[in-house]
C-alpha positions as CSV (number, residue, x, y, z in Angstrom):
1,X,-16.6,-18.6,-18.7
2,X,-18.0,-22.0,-18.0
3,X,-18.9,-20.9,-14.4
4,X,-20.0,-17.5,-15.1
5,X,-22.5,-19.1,-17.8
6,X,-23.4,-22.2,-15.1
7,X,-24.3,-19.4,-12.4
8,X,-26.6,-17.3,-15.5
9,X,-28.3,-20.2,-15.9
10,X,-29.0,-21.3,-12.0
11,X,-29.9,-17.3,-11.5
12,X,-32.5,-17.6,-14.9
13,X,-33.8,-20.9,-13.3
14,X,-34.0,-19.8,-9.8
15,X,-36.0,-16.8,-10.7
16,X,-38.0,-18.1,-13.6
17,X,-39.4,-21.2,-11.4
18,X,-40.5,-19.1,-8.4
19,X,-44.3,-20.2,-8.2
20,X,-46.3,-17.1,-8.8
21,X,-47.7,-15.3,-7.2
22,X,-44.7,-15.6,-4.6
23,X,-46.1,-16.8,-1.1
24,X,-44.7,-15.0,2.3
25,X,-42.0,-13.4,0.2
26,X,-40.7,-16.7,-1.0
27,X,-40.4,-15.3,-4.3
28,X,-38.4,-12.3,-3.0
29,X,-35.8,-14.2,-1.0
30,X,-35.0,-16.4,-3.9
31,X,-34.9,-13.7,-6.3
32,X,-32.6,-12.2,-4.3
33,X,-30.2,-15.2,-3.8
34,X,-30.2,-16.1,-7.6
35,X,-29.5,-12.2,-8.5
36,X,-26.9,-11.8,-5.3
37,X,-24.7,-15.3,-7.1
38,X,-24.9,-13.9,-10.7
39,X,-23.5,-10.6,-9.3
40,X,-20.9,-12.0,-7.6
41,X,-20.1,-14.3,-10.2
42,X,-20.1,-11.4,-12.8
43,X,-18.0,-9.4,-10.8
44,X,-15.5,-12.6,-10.3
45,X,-15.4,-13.4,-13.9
46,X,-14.1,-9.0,-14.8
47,X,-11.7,-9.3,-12.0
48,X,-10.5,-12.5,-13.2
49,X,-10.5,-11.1,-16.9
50,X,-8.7,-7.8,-15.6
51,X,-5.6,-10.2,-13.7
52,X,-4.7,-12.0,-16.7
53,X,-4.4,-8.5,-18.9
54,X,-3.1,-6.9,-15.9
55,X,-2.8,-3.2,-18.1
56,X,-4.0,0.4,-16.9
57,X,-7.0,0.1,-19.3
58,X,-8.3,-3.6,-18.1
59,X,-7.9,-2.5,-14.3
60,X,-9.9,0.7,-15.0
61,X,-12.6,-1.1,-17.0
62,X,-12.9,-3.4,-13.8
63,X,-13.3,-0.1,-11.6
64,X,-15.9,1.3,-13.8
65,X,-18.3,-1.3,-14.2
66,X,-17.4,-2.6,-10.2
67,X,-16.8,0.2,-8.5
68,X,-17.9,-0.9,-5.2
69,X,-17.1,-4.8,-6.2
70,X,-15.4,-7.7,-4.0
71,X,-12.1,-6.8,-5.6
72,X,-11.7,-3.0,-6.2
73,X,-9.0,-3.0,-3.5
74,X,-7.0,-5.6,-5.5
75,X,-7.7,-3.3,-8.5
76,X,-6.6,-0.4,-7.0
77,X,-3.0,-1.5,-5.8
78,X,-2.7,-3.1,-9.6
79,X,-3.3,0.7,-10.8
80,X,-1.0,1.7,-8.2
81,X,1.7,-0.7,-9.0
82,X,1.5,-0.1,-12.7
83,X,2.2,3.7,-12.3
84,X,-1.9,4.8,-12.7
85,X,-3.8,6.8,-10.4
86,X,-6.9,5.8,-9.3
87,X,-10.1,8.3,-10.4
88,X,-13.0,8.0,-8.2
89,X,-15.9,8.7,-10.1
90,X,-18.6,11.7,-8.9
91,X,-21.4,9.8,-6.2
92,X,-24.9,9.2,-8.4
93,X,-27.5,10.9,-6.0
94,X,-29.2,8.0,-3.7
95,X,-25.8,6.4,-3.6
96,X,-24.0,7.5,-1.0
97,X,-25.4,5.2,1.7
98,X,-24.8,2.3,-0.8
99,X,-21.5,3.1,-0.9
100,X,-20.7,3.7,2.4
101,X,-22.3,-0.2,3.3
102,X,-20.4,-1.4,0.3
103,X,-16.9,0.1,1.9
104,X,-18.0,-2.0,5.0
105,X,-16.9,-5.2,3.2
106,X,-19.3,-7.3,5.3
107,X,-18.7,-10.9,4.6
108,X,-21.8,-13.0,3.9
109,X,-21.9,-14.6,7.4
110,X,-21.5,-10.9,8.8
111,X,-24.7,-10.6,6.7
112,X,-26.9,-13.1,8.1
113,X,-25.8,-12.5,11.7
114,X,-27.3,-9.0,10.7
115,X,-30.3,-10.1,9.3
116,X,-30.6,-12.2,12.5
117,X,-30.5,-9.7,14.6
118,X,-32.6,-8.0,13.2
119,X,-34.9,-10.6,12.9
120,X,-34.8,-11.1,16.8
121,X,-35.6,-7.1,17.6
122,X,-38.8,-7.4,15.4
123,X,-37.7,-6.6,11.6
124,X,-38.3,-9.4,9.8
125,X,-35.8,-10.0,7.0
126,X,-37.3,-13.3,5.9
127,X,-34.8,-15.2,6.4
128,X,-30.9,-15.1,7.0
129,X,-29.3,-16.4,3.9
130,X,-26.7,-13.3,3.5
131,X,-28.2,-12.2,0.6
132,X,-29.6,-8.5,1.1
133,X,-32.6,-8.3,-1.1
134,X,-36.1,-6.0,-0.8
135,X,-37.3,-7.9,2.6
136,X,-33.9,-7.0,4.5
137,X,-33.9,-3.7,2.8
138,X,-37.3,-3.0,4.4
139,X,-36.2,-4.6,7.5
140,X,-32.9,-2.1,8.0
141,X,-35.2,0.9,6.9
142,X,-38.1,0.0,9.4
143,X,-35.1,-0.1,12.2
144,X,-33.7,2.9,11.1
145,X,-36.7,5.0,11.4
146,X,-37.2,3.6,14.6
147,X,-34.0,4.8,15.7
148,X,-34.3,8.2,14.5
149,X,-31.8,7.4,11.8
150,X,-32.5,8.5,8.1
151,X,-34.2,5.4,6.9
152,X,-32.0,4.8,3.4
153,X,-31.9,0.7,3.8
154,X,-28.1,0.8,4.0
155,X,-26.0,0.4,7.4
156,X,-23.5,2.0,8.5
157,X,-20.5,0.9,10.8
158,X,-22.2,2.4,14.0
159,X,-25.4,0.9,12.8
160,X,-24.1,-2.1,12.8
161,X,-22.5,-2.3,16.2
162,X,-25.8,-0.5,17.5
163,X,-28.0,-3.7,16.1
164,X,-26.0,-6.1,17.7
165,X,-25.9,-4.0,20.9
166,X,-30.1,-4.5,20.9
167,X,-29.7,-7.8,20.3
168,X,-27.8,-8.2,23.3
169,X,-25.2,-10.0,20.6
170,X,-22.6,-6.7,21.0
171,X,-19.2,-6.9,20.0
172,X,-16.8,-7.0,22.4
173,X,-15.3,-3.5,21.2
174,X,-15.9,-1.4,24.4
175,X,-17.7,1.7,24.8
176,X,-15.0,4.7,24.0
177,X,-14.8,6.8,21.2
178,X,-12.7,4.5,19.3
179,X,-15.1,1.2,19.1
180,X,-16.1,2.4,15.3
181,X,-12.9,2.3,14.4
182,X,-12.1,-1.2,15.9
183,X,-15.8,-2.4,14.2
184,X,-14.7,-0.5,11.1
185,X,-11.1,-2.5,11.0
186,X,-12.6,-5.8,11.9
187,X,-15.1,-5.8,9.2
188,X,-12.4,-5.0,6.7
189,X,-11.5,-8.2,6.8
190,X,-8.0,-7.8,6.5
191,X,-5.6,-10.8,5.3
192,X,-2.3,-11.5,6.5
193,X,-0.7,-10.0,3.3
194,X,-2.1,-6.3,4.1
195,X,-1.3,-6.5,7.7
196,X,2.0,-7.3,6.6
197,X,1.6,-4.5,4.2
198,X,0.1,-1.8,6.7
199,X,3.2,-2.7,9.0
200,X,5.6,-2.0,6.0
201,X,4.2,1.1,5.2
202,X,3.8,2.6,8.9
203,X,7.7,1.9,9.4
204,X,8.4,3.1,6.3
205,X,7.0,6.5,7.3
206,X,9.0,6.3,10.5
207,X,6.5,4.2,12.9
208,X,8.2,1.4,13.8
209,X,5.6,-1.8,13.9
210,X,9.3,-3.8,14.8
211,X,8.4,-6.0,12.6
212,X,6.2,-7.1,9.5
213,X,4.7,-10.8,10.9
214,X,1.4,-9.6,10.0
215,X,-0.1,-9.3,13.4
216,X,-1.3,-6.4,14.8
217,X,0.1,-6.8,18.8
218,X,0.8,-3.6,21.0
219,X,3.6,-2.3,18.6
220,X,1.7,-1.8,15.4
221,X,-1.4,-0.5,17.4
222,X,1.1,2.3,19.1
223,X,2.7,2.8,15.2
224,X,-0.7,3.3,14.2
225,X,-2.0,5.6,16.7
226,X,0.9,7.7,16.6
227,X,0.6,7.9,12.9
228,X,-2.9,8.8,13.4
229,X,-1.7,11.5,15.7
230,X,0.3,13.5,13.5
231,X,-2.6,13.2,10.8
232,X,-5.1,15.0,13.2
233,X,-6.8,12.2,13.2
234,X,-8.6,10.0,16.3
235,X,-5.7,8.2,18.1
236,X,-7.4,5.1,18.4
237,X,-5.3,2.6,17.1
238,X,-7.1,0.9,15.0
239,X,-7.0,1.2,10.7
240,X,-10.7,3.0,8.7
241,X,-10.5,2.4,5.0
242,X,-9.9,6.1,4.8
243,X,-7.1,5.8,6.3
244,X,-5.9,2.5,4.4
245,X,-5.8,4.6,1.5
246,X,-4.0,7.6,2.4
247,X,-1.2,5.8,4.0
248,X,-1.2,4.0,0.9
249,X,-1.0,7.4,-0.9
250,X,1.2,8.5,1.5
251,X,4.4,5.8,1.0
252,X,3.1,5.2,-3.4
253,X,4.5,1.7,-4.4
């Protein structure tokens, strides 16, 4: 509680001593930073608060007020584990695109990387400090509609890959039909524990990963594509959230 009142206060402070009116969008950018900490902190403080009750009902409350939050996949294996389904609420109109960034999981740094690429290809974010407020909004919107893509202010995983392709800062994913997938995986962020997890799961269902060390060598990518295989799905090898989820369906608790 100590912390979640410390960052309230730095966020009041932050956005109460902006000079007005705001020069160069100065006031923006740290409006943004003191509103993107108190969210963050907010949504730290209801996961923590959800842990130490660790019911159906405290998990849920998380979900509802977070459902797009740093921690709903934590969340959603408690529910799991303590026999409750997960509900996914209907998708407020205008959302969709949020939601689909927000499912991204882009880490902060991924963030400002973005913003400076963007920066570099003429869409001035006004500055790169990870925090995504009206000025990178604008930014990602103004690129969109130059690309012929519908300008919501939200990216998507093949937006992302294409930004860094025009600022000649690509990933090294390749060009075939599987490099969303491989962009999609990486920028899950997965920790040892899932891997670990994902492996588990694959042999359970009869692909053999030989092995649950976490890593994800030529083994787990042929378990993975082979699962993908029988699903219909694009054999690429490589884990979607999507597919996190239904394999997670798939083999329960």
């Amino acid at each position: 509680m100590r912390k979640t009142s410390l960052a309230v206060m730095i966020g009041s402070g932050l956005v109460l001593g902006a000079p007005a009116p705001a020069q160069d969008g100065f006031g923006d950018i740290i409006s943004g930073v003191a509103k993107g900490l108190l969210v963050q902190e907010l949504d730290r403080a209801a996961y923590e608060e959800a842990r130490q009750t660790n019911t159906l009902r405290g998990w849920r409350a998380y979900l509802e007020k977070y459902p797009d939050g740093a921690y709903r996949l934590q969340a959603e294996r408690a529910i799991a584990r303590l026999g409750g389904t997960v509900t996914v609420p209907d998708p407020v109109p205008g959302t969709g695109a949020a939601i689909v960034e927000a499912r991204l999981g882009l880490s902060r740094d991924q963030r400002r990387l973005i913003q400076r690429q963007l920066t570099a290809l003429g869409y001035d974010t006004g500055g790169a400090d990870g925090f995504w407020g009206r000025n990178t909004r604008e930014a990602i919107r103004h690129w969109q509609a130059a690309n012929r893509a519908e300008a919501t202010g939200y990216v998507t995983a093949r937006q992302v890959r294409l930004i860094g392709e025009q600022a000649g800062s690509r990933p090294d994913i390749g060009d075939d039909a599987a490099a969303d997938d491989r962009l999609e995986e990486r920028l899950l962020g997965l920790t040892l524990a899932e891997r670990r997890e994902i492996q588990r799961r694959l042999t359970l269902l009869g692909y053999n990963t030989r092995g649950a060390d976490g890593v994800f060598g030529a083994n787990s990518r042929r378990a993975i594509a082979a699962w993908q295989r029988d699903e219909g799905l694009r054999a690429s090898g490589y884990l979607t959230a999507d597919q996190i989820r239904e394999l997670r369906r798939q083999t329960g608790t």
